[in-house]
N, C-alpha and C positions, 0 to 999 in steps of 0.2 A: 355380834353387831347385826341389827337387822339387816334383811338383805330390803334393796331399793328395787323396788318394781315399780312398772309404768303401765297403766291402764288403760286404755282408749275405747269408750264405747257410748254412741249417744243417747242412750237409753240413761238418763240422767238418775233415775232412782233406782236402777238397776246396777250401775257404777258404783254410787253412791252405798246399796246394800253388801254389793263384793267388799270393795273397799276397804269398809267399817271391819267387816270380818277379817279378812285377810290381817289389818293390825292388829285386831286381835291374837292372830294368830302369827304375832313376831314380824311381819314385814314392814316399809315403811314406804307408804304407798304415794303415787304422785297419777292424776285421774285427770282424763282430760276428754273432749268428746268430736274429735274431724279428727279426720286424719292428717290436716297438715300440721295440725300442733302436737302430732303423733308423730313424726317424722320429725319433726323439731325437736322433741326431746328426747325420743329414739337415737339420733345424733350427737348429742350433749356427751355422753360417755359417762353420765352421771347415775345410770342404772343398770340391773345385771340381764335382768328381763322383759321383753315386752307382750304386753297379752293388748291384740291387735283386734277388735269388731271387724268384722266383712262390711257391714255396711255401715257407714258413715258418711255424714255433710261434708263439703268443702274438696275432700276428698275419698274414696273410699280405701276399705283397707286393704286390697288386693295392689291398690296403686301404691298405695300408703308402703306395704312392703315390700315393692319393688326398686323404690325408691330409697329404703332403710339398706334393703342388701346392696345397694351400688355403693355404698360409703361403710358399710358396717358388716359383721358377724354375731350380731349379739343375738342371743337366744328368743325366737319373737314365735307365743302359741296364738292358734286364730281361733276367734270363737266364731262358730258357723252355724248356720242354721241345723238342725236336728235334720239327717237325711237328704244335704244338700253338695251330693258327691261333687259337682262340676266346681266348684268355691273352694272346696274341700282338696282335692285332687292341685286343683289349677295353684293355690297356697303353698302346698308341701312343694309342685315342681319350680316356687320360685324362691322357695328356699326357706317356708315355714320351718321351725322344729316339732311342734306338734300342734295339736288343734283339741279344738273341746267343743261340744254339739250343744245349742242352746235350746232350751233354758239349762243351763246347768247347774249346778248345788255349790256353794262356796267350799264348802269341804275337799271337793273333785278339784276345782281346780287352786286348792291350796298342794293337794296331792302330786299335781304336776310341778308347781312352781319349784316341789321340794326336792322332784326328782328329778328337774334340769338344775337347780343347783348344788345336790349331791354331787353331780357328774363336773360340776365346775370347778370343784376344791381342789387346789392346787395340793399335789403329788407330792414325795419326798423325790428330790433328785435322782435321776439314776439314768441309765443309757438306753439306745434307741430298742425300739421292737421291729426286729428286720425280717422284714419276708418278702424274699426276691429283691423285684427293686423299689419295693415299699420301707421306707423309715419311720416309724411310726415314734414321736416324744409325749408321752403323757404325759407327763409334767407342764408341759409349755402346750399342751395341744396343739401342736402341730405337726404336719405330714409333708414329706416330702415323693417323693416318686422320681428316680432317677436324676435325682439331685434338684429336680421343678420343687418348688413348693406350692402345695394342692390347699386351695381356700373352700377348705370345707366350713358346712353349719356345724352347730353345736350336737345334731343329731348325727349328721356323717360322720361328723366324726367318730361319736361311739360306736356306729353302728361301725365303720370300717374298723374299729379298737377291737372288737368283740371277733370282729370275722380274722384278724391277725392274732388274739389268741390261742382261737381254732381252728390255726392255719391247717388245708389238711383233711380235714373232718366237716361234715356237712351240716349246716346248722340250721334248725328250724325256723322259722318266722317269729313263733312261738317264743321262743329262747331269746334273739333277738331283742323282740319286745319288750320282754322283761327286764332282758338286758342293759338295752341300750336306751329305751325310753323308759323306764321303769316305772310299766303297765302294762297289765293283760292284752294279750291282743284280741281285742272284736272280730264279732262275727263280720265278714265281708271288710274288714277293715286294709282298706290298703298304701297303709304309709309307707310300710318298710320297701315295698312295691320301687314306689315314688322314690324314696330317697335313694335305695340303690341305683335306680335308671341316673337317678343326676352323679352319684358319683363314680358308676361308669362313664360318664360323660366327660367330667373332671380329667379320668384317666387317661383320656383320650386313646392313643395306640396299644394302651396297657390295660383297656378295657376288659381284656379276653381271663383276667388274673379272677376275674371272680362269676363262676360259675351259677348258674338255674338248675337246681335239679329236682325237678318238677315234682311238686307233690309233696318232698321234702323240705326243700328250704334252698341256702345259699353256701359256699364255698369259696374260700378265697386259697387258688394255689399257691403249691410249695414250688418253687423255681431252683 
C-alpha cells in the first residue's frame, strides 16, 4: 500500500515537480503550501510523513513544527536552504527527524522518505531491550526509563535503538548515521549532535547513561 506523505512547501512548481515524482515512485502524496495547513494536516493522523519547507506564508515551518510536535510524533524531514546551519540546527533541536538542503533532487529525498519508513515497520513481537533502566520495545516504538515513558522522535528513537544494541561499545557518528537515519553522514553534519543533546534531555537524571567520547563517537552504559 503506498505509503501517505504530506508535503508543504510554497514554491508551487517545485511541490508540484517533487510530487509528481515521488507517485511515481509509489507514495501517495497530499501537497499544500503555509504552514498552517501543514499543521492541519500534519494533525489529521491521516499520513505517515511530513516533509516540512522552512519558509512558508501564513506560517513558517520552524513554527509550523513546533506546533506538529506539541500534539504529534510523526516523522517530519525539513527541507532548508543549502548551507543554512541556524534553520537547520534550530529544526532538529525541536524535534525535526532529518532535513534535506535545497534545491534537492526528487530521488534524495525519495531516499529518505524510504529510510524513515524502513524504520517504521512494525516488528514481529518480542520483549523489551533493557539496559540499565532503559526499556527499549521495538515493536511498539516505545521507550521507557525507569518506568517514565520517554516521547521520543522517530530519529531518537533509532538512534537510542542503535546505542542499546551497542550497549557497552562505543559507536561512531558514522555508524549511527547509517544506522539510525539511513544515510551517510556529511561532512560537518551535525544531527546526530542534535538529537542526542535532546535525548539526554528527555532523560533528564539519567542523562549521564550515555557517554562523548570525543573523536570517537557515543556510548550508552551498561548499568
Amino acid at each position: 500500500m503506498p505509503a501517505p506523505v504530506l508535503l508543504a512547501d510554497d514554491d508551487v512548481e517545485l511541490a508540484t515537480m517533487l510530487a509528481q515524482y515521488l507517485e511515481r515512485d509509489g507514495f501517495t502524496m497530499t501537497v499544500v503550501h503555509d504552514g498552517e495547513a501543514a499543521v492541519r494536516h500534519a494533525l489529521s493522523g491521516e499520513h505517515k510523513v511530513v516533509v516540512l519547507d522552512v519558509m512558508m506564508p501564513r506560517m513558517d515551518g520552524v513554527e509550523a513544527l513546533r506546533r506538529i510536535r506539541a500534539g504529534s510524533q510523526i516523522p517530519v524531514i525539513m527541507l532548508t536552504a543549502r548551507g543554512d546551519d541556524v534553520d537547520r540546527i534550530l529544526g532538529l533541536e525541536l524535534g525535526a527527524d532529518d532535513y534535506v538542503p535545497k534545491p534537492c533532487t526528487p530521488r534524495e529525498l525519495s531516499a529518505r522518505l524510504r529510510a524513515i519508513l524502513r524504520r517504521l515497520q512494525v516488528q514481529p513481537p518480542g520483549g523489551a531491550l533493557t539496559v540499565g533502566p532503559i526499556a527499549i520495545w521495538p515493536e511498539k516504538r516505545a521507550v521507557d526509563c525507569d518506568g517514565n515513558a520517554l516521547e521520543l522522535t522517530s530519529a531518537e528513537f533509532n538512534i537510542l535503538h542503535v546505542l542499546a544494541l551497542n550497549a557497552g561499545r562505543v559507536v561512531s557518528k558514522k555508524e549511527i548515521s547509517q544506522e539510525a537515519l539511513g544515510r551517510a553522514l556529511a561532512r560537518y553534519d551535525r544531527s546526530i549532535d542534535v538529537h542526542l543533546s535532546s535525548i539526554r534531555q528527555k532523560l533528564g537524571s539519567r542523562s549521564g547513561l550515555i557517554h562523548t567520547v570525543r573523536g570517537l563517537g557515543y556510548q550508552l552504559a551498561k548499568e
